[in-house]
N, CA, C and O of each residue as an XYZ file, in Angstrom:
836
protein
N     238.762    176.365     32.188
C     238.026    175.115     32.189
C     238.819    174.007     32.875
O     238.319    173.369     33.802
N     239.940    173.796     32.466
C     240.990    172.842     33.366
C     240.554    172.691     34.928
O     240.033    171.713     35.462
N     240.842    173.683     35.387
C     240.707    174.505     36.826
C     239.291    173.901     37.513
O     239.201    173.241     38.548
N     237.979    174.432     36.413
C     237.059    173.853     37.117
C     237.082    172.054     36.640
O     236.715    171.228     37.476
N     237.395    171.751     35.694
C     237.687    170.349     35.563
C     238.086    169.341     36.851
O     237.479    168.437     37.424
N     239.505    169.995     37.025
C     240.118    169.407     38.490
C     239.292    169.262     39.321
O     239.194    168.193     39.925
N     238.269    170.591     39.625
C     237.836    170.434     40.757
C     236.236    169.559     40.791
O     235.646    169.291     41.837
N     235.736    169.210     39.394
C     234.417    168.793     39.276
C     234.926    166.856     39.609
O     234.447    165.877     40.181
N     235.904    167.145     38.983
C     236.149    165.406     38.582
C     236.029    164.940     40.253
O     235.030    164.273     40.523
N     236.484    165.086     40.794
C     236.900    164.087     42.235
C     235.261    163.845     42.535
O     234.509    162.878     42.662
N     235.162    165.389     42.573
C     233.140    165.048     43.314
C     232.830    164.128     42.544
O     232.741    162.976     42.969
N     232.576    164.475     41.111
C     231.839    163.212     39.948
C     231.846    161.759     40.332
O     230.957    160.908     40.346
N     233.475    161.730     40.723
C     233.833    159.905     41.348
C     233.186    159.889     42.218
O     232.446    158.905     42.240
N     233.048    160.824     43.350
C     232.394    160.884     44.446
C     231.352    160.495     44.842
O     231.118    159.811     45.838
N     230.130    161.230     43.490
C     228.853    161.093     43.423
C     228.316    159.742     42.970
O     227.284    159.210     43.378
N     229.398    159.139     41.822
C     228.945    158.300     41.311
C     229.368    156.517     42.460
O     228.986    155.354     42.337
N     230.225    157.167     43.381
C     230.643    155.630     44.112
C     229.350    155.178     44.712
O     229.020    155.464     45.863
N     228.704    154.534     43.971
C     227.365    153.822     44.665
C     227.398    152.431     44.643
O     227.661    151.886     43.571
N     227.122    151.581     45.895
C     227.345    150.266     46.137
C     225.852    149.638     45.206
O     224.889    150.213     44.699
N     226.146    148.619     45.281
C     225.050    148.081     44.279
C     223.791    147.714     45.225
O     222.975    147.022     44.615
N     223.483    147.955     46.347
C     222.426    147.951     46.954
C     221.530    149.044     47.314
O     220.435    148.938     47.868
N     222.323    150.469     46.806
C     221.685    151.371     46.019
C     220.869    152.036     45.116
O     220.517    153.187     44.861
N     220.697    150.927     44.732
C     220.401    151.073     43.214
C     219.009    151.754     43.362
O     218.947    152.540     42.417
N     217.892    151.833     44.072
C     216.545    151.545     44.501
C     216.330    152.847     45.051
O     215.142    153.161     45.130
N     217.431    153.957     45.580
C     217.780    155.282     46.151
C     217.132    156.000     45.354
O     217.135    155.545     44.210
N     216.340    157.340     45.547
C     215.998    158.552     45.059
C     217.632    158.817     44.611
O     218.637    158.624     45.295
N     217.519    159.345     43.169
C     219.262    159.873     42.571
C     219.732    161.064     43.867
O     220.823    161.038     44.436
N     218.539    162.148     44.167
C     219.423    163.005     45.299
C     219.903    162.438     46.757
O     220.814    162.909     47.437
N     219.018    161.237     47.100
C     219.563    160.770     48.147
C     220.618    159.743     47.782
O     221.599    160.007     48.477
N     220.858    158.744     47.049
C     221.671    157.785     46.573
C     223.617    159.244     46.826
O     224.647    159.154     47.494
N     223.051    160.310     45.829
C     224.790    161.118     45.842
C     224.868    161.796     47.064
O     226.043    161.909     47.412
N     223.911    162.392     48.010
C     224.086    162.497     48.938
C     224.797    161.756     49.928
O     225.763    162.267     50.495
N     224.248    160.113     50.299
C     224.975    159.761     50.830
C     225.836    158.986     50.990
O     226.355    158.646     52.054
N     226.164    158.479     49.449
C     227.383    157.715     49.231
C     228.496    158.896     49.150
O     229.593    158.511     49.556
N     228.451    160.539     48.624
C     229.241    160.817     48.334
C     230.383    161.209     50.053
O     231.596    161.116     50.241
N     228.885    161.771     51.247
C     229.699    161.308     52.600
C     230.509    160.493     53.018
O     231.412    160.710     53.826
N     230.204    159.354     52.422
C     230.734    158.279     52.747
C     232.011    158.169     52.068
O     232.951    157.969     52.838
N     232.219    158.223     51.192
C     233.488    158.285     50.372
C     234.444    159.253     50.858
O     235.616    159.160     51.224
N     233.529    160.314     50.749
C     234.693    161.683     51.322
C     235.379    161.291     52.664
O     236.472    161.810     52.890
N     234.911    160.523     53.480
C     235.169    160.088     54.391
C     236.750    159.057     54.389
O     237.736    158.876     55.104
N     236.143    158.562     53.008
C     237.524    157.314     53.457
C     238.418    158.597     52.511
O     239.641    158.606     52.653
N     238.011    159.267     51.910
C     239.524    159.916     51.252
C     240.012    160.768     51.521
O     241.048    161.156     50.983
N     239.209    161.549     52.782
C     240.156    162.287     53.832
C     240.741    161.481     54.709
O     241.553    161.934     55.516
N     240.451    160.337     54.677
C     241.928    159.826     56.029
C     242.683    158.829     55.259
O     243.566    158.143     55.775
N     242.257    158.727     53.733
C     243.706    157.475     53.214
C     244.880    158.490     52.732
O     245.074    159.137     51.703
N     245.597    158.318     54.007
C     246.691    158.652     53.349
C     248.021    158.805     52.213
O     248.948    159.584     51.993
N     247.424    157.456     51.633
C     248.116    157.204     50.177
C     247.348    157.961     49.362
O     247.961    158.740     48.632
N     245.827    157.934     49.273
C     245.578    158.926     48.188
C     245.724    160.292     48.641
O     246.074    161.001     47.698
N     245.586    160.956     49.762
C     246.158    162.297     50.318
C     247.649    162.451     49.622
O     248.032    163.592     49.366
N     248.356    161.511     49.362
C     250.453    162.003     49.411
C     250.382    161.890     47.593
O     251.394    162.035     46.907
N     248.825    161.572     46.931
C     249.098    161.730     45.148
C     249.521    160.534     44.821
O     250.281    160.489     43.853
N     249.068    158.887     45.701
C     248.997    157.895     45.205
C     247.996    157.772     44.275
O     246.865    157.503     44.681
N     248.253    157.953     42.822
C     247.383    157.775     41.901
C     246.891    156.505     41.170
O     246.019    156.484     40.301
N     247.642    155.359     41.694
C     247.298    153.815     41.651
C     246.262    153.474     42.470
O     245.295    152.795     42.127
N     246.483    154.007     43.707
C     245.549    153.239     45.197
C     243.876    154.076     44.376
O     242.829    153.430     44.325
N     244.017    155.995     43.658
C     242.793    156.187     43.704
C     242.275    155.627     42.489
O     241.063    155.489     42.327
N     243.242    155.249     41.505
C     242.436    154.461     40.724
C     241.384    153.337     40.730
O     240.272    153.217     40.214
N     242.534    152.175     41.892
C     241.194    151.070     42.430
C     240.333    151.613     42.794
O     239.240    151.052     42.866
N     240.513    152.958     43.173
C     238.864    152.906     44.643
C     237.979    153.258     43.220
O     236.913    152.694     42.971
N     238.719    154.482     42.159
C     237.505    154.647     41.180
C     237.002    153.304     40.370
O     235.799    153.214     40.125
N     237.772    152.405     40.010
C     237.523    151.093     38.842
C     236.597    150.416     40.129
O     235.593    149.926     39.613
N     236.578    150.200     41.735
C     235.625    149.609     42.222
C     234.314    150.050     42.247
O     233.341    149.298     42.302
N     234.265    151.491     42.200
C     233.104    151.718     43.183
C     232.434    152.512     41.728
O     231.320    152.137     41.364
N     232.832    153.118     41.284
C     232.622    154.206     39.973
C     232.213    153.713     38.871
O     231.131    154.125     38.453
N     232.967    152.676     38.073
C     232.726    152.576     36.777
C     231.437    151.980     36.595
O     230.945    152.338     35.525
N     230.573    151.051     37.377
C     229.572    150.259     37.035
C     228.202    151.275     37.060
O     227.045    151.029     36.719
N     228.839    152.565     37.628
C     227.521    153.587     37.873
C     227.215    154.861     36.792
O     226.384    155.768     36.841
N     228.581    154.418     35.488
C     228.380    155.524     34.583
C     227.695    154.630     33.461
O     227.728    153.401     33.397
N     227.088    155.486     32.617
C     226.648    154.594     31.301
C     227.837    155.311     30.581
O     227.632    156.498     30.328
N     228.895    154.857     30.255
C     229.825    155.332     29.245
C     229.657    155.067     27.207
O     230.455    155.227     26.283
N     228.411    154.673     27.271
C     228.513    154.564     26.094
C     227.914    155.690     25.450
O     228.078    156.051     24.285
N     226.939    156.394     26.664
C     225.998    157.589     26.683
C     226.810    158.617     26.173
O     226.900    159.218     25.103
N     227.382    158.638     27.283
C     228.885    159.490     27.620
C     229.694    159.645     26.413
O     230.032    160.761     26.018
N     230.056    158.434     25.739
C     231.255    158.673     24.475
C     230.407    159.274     23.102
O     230.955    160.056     22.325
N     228.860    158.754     22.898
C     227.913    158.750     21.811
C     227.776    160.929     22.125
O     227.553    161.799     21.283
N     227.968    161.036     23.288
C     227.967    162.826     23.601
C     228.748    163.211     23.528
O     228.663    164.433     23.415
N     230.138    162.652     23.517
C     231.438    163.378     23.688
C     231.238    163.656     22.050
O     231.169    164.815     21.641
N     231.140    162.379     21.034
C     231.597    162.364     19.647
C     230.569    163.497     18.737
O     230.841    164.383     17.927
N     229.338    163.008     19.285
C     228.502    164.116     18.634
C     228.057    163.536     17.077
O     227.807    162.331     17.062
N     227.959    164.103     16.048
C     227.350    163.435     15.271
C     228.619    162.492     14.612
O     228.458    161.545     13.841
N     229.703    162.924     15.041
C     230.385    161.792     14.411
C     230.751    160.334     14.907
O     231.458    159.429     14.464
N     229.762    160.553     16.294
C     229.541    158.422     16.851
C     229.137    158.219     15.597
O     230.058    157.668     14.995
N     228.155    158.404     14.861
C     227.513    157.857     13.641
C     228.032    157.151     12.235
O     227.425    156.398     11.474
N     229.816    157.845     12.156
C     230.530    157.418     11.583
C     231.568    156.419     11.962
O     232.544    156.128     11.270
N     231.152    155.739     13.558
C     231.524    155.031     13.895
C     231.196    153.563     13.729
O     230.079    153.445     14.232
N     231.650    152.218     13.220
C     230.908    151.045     13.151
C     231.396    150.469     14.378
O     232.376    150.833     15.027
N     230.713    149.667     14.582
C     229.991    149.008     15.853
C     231.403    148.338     16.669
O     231.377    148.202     17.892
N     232.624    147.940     15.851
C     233.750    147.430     16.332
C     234.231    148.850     17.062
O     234.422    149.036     18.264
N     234.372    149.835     15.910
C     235.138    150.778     16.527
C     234.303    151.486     17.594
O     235.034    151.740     18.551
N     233.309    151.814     17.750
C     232.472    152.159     18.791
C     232.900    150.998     20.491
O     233.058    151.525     21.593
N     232.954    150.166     20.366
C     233.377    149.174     21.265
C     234.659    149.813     21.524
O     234.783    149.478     22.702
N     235.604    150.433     21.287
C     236.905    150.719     21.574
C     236.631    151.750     21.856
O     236.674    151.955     23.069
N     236.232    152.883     21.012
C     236.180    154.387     21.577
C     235.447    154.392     23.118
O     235.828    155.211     23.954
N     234.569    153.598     23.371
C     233.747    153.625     24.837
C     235.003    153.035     25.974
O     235.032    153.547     27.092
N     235.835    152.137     25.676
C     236.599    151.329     26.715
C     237.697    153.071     26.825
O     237.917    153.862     27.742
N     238.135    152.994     25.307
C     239.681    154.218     25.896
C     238.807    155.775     26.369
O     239.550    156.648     26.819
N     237.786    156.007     26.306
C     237.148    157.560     26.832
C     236.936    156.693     27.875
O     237.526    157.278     28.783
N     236.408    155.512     28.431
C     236.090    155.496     29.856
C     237.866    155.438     30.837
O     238.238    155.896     31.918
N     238.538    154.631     29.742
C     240.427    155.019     30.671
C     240.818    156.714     30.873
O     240.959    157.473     31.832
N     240.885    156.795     29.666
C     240.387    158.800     29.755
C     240.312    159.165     31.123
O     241.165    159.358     31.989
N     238.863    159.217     31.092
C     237.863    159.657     32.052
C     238.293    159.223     33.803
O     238.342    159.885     34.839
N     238.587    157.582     33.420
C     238.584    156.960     34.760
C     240.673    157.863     35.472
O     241.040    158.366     36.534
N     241.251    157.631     34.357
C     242.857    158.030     34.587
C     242.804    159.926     35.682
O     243.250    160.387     36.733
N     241.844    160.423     34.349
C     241.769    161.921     34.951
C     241.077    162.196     36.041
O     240.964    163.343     36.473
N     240.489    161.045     36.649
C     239.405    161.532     37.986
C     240.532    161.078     39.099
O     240.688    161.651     40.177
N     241.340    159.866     38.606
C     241.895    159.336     39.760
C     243.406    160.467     39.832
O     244.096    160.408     40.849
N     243.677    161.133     39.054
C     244.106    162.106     39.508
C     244.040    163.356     40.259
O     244.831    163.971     40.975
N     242.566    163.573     39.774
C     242.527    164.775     40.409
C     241.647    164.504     41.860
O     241.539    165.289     42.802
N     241.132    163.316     41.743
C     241.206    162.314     43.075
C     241.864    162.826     44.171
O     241.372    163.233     45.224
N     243.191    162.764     43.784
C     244.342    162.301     44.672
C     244.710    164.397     45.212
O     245.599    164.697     46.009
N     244.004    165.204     44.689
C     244.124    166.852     45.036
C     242.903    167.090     45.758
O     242.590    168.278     45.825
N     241.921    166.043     46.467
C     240.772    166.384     46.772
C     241.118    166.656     48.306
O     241.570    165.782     49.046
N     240.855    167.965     48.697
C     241.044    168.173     50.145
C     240.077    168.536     50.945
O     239.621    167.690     51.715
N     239.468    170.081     50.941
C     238.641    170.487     52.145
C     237.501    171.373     51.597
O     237.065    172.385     52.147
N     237.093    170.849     50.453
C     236.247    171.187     49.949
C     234.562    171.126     50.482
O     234.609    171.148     51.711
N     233.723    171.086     50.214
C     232.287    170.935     51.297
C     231.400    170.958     49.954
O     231.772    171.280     48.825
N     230.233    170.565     50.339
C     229.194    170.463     49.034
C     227.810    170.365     50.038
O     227.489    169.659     50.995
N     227.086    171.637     49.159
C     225.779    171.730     49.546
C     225.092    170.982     48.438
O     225.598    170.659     47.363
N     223.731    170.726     48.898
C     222.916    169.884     48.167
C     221.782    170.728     47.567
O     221.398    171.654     48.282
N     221.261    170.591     46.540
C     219.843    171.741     45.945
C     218.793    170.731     46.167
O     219.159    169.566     46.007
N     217.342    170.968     46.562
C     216.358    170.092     46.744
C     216.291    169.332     45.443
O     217.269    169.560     44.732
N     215.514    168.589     44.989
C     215.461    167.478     43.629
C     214.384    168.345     43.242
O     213.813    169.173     43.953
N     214.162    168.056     41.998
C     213.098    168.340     41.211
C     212.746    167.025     40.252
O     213.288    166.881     39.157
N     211.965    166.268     40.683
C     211.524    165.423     39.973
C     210.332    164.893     39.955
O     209.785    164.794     41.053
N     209.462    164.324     38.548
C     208.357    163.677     38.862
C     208.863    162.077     39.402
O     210.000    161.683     39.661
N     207.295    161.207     39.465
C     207.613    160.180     39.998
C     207.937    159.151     38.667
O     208.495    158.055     38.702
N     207.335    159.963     37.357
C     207.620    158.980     36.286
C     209.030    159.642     35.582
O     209.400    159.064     34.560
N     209.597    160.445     35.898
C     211.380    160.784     35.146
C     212.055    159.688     35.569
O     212.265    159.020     36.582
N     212.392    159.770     34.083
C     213.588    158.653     34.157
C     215.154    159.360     33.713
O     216.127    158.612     33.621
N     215.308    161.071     33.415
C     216.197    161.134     33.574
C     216.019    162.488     34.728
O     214.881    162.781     35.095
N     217.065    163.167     35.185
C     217.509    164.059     36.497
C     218.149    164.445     36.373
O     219.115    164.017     35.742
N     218.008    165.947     37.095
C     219.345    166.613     37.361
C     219.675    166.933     39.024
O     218.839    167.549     39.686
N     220.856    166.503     39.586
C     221.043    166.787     40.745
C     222.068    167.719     40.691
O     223.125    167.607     40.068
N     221.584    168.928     41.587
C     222.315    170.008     41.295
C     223.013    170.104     42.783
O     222.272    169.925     43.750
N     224.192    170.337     42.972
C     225.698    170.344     43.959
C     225.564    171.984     43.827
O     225.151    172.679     42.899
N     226.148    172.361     45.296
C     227.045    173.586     45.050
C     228.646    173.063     45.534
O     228.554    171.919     45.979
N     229.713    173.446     45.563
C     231.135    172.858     46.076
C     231.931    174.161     46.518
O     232.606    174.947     45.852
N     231.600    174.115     47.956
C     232.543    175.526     48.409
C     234.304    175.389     48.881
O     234.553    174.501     49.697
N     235.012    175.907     48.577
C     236.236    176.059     47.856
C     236.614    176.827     49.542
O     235.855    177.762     49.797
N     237.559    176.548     50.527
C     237.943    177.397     51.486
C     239.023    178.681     50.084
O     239.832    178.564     49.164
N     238.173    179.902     50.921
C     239.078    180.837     50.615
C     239.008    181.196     48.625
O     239.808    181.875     47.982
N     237.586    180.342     48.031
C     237.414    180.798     46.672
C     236.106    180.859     46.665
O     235.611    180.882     47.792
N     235.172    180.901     45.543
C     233.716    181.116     44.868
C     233.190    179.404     45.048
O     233.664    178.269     45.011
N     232.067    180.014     45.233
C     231.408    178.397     45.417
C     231.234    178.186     43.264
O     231.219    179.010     42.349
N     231.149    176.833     43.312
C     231.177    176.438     42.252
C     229.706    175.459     42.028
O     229.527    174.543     42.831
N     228.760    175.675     41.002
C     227.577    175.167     40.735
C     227.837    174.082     40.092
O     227.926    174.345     38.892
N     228.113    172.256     40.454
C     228.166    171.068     39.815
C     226.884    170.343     39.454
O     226.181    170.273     40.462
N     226.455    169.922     38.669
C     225.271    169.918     38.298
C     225.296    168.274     38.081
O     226.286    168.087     37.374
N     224.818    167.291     38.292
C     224.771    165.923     37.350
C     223.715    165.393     36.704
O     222.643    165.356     37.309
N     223.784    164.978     35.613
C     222.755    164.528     34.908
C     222.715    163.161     34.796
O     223.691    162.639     34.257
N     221.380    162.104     35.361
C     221.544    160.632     35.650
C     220.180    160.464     34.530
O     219.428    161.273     33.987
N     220.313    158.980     34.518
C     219.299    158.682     33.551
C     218.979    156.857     34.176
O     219.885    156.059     34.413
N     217.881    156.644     34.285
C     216.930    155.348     35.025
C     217.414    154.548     34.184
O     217.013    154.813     33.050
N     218.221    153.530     34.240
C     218.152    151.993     33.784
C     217.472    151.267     34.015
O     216.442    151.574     34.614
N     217.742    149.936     33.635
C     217.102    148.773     34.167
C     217.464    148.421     35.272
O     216.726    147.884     36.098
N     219.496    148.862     35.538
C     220.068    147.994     37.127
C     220.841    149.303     37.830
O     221.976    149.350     38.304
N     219.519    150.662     37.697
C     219.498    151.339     38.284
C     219.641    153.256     37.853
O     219.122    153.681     36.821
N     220.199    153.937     38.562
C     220.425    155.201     38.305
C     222.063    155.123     37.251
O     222.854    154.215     37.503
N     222.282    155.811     36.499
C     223.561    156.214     35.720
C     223.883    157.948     35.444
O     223.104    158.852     35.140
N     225.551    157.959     35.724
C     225.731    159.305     35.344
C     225.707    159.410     33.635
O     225.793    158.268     33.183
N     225.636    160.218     32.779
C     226.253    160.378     31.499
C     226.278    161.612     31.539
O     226.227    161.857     30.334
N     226.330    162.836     32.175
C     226.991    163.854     32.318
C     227.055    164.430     33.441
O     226.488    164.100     34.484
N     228.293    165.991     33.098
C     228.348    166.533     34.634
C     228.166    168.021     33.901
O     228.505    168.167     32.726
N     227.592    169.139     34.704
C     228.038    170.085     34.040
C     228.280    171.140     35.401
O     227.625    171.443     36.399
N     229.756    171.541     34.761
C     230.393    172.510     36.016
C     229.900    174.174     35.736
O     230.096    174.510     34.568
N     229.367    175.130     36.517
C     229.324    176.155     36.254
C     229.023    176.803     34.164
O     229.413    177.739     33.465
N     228.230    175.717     34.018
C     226.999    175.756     32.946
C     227.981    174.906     31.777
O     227.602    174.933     30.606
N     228.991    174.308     32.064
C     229.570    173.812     30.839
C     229.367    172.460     31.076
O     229.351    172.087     32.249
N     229.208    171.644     30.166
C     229.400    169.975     29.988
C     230.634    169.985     30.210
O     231.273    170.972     29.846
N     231.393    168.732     30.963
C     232.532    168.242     31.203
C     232.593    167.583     30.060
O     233.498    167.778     29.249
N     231.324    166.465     29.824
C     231.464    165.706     28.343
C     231.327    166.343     27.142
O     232.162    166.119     26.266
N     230.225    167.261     26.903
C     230.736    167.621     25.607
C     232.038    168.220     25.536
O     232.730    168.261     24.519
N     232.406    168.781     26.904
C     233.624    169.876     26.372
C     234.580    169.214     25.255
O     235.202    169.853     24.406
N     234.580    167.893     25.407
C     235.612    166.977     24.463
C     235.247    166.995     23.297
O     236.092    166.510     22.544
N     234.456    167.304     22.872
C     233.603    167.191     21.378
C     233.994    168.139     20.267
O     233.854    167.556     19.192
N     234.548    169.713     20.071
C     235.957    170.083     19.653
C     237.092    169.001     19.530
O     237.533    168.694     18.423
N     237.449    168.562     20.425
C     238.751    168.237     20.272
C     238.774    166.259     19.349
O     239.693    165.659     18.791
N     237.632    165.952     19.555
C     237.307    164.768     19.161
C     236.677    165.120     17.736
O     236.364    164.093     17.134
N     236.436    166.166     17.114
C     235.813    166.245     15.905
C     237.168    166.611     15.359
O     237.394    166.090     14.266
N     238.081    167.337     15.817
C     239.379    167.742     14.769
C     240.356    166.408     14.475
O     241.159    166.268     13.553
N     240.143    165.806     15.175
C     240.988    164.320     15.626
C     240.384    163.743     14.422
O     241.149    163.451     13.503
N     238.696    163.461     14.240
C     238.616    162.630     12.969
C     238.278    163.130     11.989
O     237.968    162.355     11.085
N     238.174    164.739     11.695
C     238.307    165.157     10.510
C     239.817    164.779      9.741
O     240.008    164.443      8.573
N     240.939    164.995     11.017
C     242.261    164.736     10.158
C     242.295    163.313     10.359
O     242.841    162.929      9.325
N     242.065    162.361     11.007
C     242.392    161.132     10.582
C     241.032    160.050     10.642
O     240.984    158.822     10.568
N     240.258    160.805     10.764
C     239.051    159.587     10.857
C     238.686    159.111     12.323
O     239.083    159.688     13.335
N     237.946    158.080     12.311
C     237.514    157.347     13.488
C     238.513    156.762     14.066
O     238.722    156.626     15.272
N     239.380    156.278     12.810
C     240.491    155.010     13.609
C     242.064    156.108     14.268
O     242.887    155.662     15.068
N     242.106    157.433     13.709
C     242.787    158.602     14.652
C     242.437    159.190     15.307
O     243.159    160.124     15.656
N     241.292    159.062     15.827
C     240.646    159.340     17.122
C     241.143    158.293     18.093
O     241.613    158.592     19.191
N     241.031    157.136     17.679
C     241.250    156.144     18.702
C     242.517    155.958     18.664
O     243.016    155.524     19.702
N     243.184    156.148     17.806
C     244.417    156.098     18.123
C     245.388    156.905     19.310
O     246.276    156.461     20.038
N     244.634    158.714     19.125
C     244.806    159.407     19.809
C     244.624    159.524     21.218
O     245.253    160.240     21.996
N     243.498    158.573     21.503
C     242.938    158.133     22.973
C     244.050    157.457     23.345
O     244.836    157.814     24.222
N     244.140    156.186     22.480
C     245.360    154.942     22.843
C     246.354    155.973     23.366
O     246.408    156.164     24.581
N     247.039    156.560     22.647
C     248.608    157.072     22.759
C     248.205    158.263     24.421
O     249.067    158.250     25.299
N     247.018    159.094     24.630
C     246.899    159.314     25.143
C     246.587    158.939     27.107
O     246.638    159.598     28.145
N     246.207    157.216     26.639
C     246.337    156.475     28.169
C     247.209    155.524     27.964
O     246.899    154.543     28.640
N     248.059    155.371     27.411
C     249.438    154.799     26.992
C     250.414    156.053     28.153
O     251.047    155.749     29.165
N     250.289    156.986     27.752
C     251.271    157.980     28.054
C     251.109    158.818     30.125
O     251.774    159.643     30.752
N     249.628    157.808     30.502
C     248.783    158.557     31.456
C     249.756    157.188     32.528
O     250.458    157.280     33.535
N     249.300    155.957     31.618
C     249.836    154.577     32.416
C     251.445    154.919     32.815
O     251.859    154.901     33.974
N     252.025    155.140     31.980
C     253.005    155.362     31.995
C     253.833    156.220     33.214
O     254.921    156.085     33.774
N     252.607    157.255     33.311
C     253.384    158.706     34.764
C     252.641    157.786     35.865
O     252.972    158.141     36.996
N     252.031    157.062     35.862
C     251.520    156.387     37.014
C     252.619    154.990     37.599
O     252.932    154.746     38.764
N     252.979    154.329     36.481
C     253.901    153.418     36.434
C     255.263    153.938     37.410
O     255.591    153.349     38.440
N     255.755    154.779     37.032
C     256.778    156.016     37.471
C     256.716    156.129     38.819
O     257.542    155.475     39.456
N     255.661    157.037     39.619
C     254.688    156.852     40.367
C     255.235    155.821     41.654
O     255.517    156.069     42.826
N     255.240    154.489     40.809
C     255.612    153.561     42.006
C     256.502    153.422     42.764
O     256.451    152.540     43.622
């Protein structure tokens, strides 16, 4: 799972870098061709090519974060135990899973090389408000890999809240590891565990410089 992890995350940033005049895009054309466009600048920046993991962070905190619904995202990661979350601590668990999330893409960001991605036609009515855009991602010299994204219609536009690589959720996959976290310590050792966990991410990036 790691393995396909690495390789789902970069596309995900990819798919999701949509400028805000986008917004109005069919979801298969919107990842289609922002994700060209991107691939574009991150095959020739050479700082994120040499594993500058600062430079791919900005590009993800610019272009990325305003296009996920992360609250979707954390309420799926937790599973029925968002519910045992109150409304303060819910406000925190969404900010440290979106550092999470945002830390691990801009890493594996920075390993994105010569990969290629076919597109599957859309399947949608004209009244869905949520989608699935289905990726293939061919690998020189491995198995093509089936990336799947799941968007859902807002008010200020299309949003990711999941990905699923070769039939697994990227987001639930966390949902094990986030239920043992607050069986032994609750809601507030979950978040703690996040904290210490992008505490420790800032830190190899800090290094880094």
């Amino acid at each position: 799972m790691k393995r396909l992890l690495s390789l789902a995350l970069p596309l995900l940033a990819l798919c999701c870098a949509v400028p805000a005049q986008a917004n109005d895009d069919a979801p298969d054309v919107l990842v289609k061709r922002v994700t060209e466009e991107v691939l574009h600048i991150v095959r020739n920046d050479k700082d994120i090519q040499s594993g500058n993991t600062q430079k791919a962070i900005a590009l993800v905190d610019a272009k990325v974060l305003p296009h996920f619904n992360f609250n979707h995202m954390t309420a799926l990661a937790m599973g029925r135990d968002w519910n045992k979350a109150n409304p303060d601590q819910k406000k925190v668990l969404v900010v440290e899973f979106r550092t999470l999330l945002v830390r691990t893409y801009s890493n594996a960001l920075t390993a994105y090389k010569n990969q290629t991605i076919d597109y599957k036609p859309l399947k949608m009515q004209p009244a869905d408000t949520e989608v699935l855009v289905r990726t293939q991602v061919n690998q020189p010299g491995g198995k093509p890999v089936q990336i799947d994204y799941n968007l859902e219609k807002l008010d200020d536009g299309w949003k990711v809240f999941d990905v699923v690589v070769a039939g697994v959720s990227l987001v639930t996959n966390y949902r094990d590891t986030f239920a043992q976290e607050v069986r032994s310590g609750g809601v507030d050792g979950l978040i703690k565990s996040l904290q210490a966990k992008n505490k420790a991410s800032d830190t190899k990036v800090a290094d880094k410089k």
